[in-house]
N, C-alpha and C positions, 0 to 999 in steps of 0.2 A: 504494500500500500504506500500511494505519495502523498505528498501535497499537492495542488494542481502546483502546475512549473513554473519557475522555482516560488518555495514558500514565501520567501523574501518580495518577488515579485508579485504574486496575488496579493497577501496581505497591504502591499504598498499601493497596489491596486483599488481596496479596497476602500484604505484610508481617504485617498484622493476621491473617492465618488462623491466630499462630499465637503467642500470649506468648512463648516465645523465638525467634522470628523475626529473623533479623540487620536490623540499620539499613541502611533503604534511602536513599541520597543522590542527587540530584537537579542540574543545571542545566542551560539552555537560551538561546540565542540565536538570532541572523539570519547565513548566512553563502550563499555562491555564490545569491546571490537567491530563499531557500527559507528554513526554520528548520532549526535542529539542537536534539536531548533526547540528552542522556547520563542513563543513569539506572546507579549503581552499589551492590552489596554492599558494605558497611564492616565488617570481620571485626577491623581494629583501627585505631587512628586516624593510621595512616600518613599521609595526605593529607588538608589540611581541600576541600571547596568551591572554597574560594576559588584553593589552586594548583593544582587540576584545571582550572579554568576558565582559566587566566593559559596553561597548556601548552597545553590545548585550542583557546586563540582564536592563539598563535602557531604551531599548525600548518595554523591556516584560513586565517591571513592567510599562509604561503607559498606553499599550493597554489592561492588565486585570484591570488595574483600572479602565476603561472605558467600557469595554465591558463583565468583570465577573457576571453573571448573579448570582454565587453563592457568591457574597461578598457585605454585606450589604452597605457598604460604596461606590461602585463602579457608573460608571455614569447614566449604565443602570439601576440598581436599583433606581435611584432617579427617571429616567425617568417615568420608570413601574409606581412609588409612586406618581407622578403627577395627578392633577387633570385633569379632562376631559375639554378640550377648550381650554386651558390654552399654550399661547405659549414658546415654552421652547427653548436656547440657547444652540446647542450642541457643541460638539468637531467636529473635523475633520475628525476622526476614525470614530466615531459615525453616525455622517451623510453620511461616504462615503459606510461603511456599509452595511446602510439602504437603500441609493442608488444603491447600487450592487445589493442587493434583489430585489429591487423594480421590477430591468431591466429584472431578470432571470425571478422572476416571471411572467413575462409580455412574455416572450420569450419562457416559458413554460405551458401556458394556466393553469398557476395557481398550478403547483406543487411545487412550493415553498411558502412557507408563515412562516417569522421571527416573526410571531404575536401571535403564538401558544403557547404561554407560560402556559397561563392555560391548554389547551389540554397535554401537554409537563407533570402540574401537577399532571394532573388527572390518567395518568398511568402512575407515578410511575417513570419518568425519569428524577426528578428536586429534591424540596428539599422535597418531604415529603416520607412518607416510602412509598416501593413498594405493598401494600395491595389492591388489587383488590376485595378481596371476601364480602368488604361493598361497592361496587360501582355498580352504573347503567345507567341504557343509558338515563336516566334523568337528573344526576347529568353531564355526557359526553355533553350534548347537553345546559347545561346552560352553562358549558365554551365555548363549541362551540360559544356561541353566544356573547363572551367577547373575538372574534378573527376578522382576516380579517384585509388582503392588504390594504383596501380600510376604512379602519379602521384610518387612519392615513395620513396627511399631511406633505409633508417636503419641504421647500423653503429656499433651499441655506443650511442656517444649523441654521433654525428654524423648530422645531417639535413642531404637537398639534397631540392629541391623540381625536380623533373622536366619543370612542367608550368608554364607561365605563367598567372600567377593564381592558381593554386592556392591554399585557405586553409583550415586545419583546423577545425573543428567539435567538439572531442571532449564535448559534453555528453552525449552517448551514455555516459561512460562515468565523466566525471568525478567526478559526487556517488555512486558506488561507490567511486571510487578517493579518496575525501576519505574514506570513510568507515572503507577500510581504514587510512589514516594515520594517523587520529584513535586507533583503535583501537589501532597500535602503541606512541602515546605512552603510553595508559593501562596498558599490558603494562611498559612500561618505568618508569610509576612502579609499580608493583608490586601492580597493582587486577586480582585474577582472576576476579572476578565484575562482569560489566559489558553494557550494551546501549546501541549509538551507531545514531542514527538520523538523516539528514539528509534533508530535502524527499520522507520516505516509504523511500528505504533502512537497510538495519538491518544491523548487526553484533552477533551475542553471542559471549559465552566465561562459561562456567558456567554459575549457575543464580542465579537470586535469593534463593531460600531452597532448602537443603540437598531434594533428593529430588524438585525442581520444576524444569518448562527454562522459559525464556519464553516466555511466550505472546503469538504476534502473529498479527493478523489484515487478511488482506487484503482491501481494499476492493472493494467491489461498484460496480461501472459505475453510474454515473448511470442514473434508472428500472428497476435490474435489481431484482429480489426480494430481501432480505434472506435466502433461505435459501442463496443460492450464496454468500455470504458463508464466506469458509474459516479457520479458525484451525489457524496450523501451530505445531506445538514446535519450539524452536528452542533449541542448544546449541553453541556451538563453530562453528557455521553463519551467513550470509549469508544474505538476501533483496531481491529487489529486484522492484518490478514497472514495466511500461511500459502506458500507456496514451494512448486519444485522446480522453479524456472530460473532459479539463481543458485544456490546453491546442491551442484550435482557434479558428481564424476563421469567418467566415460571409462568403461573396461569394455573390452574386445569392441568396441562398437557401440554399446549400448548405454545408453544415455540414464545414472542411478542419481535419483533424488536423495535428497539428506534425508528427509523424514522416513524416519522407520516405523514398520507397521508392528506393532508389538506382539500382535496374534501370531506371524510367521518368522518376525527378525529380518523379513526382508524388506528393504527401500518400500513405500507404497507404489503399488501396482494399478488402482486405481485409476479412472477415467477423468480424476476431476484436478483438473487445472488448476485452480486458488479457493480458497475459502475464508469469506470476510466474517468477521463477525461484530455486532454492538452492543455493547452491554457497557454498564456505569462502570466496571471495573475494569479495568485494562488488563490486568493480568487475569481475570477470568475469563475475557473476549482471546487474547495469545491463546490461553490452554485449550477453550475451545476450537479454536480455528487450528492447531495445528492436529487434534483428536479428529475432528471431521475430517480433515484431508486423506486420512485413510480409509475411509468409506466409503459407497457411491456414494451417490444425489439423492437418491429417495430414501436411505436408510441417513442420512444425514438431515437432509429436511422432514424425516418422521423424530430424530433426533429433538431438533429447534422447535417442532412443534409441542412434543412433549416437555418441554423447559421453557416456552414462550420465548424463544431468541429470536433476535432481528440476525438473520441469516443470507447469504450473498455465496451462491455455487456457480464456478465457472467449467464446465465440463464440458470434454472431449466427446461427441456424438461421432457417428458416422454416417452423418451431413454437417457436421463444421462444429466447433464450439457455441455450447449453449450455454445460458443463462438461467438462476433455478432463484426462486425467493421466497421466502420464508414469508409469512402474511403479516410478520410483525417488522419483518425489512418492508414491504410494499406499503406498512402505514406511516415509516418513517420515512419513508424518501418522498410519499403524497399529499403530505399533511401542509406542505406550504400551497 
């Protein structure tokens, strides 16, 4: 999912429609191996720039200390590093999480699973090199068996790991749940007009200018048509989307998405191109959207109807990519 192009230029866009138009503020960095845009209303000059940015980068640098799978010193690697039984004191990141997975995966008969860390290993999507052509479905099925939800205890925010080996994974759900963070510090300095955006997830609360929501648009799959291109409103609301059009390998030819199907351990095989979703939480719309994407379309839009989600399916037909919506996405994109 994007902004429309570039953020900086629609918002600025935005501003000008209108000689008293409030001061739109801006900044942007690198954080959990992605970029992040804050873009905010400035109704008074409560907060310059510069201390939005100073609160903002010390709550990125908590949550990838906590939740960087790739930094040795981080909390999940200690976790991962723990012995099997052994109860362990987390953070509040950490457990809330684990806790967010827990629920999706419970609410999606199991397409999500934060435990696939070895599977995550084994092709080529973590730290070791991308080399498939010494691996086997032997070598797949012993990680396989050093995974699993049910793998793992949490109480309150004591974790015990069940399962020997076992190692969490949570980017399913992390750059939502960074986003909701970020979002509560700008609540907390007192900015109610605001959109936080991290590697394509997006947070609003208000409006940019008085009688307008924001407007974001999500991206169309590599070679799909510009017209399934979607722009949603967005107010007080969360988006997030999952795809397999950006990060993938190529073995012998064959073109393997990151997202791994937890039922098999293998890349999802699935028909369906992207999957948006909107919900008030960010990190429950990420862990959604990347659970759906191993699904079809109908077992995903029976999914969104049984949870009432505003849902957004881009799948692969055989007559061209289609379009699938949830009736609570079609009340959200009709209601202006």
């Amino acid at each position: 999912m994007k902004l429309l192009p570039p953020v900086c230029a629609l918002l600025a866009l935005l501003s000008l429609a209108s000689s008293a138009a409030p001061r739109m503020r801006h900044i942007a960095g690198d954080t959990m191996g992605t970029t992040y845009t804050i873009q905010w209303r400035q109704d008074s000059p409560r907060q310059s720039p510069h201390q939005v940015l100073l609160a903002v980068q010390q709550q990125l640098q908590q949550i990838n200390a906590g939740l960087s799978v790739f930094r040795p010193d981080s909390e999940i690697t200690r976790v991962n590093q723990a012995p099997t039984g052994q109860p362990i004191m987390v953070s509040e990141d950490l457990s809330t999480v684990v806790a967010i997975a827990s629920q999706i995966s419970d609410n999606t008969d199991g397409a999500l699973d934060i435990t696939l860390g070895p599977v995550i290993e084994f092709w080529g999507f973590g730290h070791q090199p991308r080399d498939l052509n010494h691996k086997n479905r032997g070598q797949l099925e012993r990680a396989r068996s050093h995974t699993g939800m049910a793998g793992f205890e949490l109480q309150q925010r004591t974790l015990t790991k069940q399962i020997a080996g076992l190692a969490f994974n949570p980017s399913a759900v992390a750059k939502g749940y960074g986003v909701d963070r970020v979002a509560l510090v700008l609540d907390q300095l007192g900015i109610d007009h605001y959109l936080v955006e991290i590697g394509g997830e997006v947070k609003t609360r208000g409006q940019p200018q008085p009688g307008r929501d924001w407007q974001v648009a999500v991206t169309r799959p590599e070679k799909l048509s510009l017209a399934l291109q979607q722009i949603v409103p967005l107010k007080n609301l969360s988006m997030a989307t999952s795809g397999n059009y950006v990060n993938f390998i190529e073995n012998n030819g064959v073109r393997l998405g990151h997202i791994i199907d937890p039922r098999s351990g293998y890349p999802s095989l699935s028909d369906t191109l992207s999957v948006t979703v909107v919900h008030s939480s960010c990190a429950v719309a990420d862990a959604y959207a990347t659970a759906l994407m191993v699904l079809d379309a109908e077992r995903a839009l029976a999914i969104a109807r049984r949870h009432s989600l505003a849902v957004m399916i881009i799948e692969q037909s055989s007559t061209g990519p289609r379009s699938h919506f949830s009736e609570s996405f079609k009340r959200l994109i009709h209601r202006h």
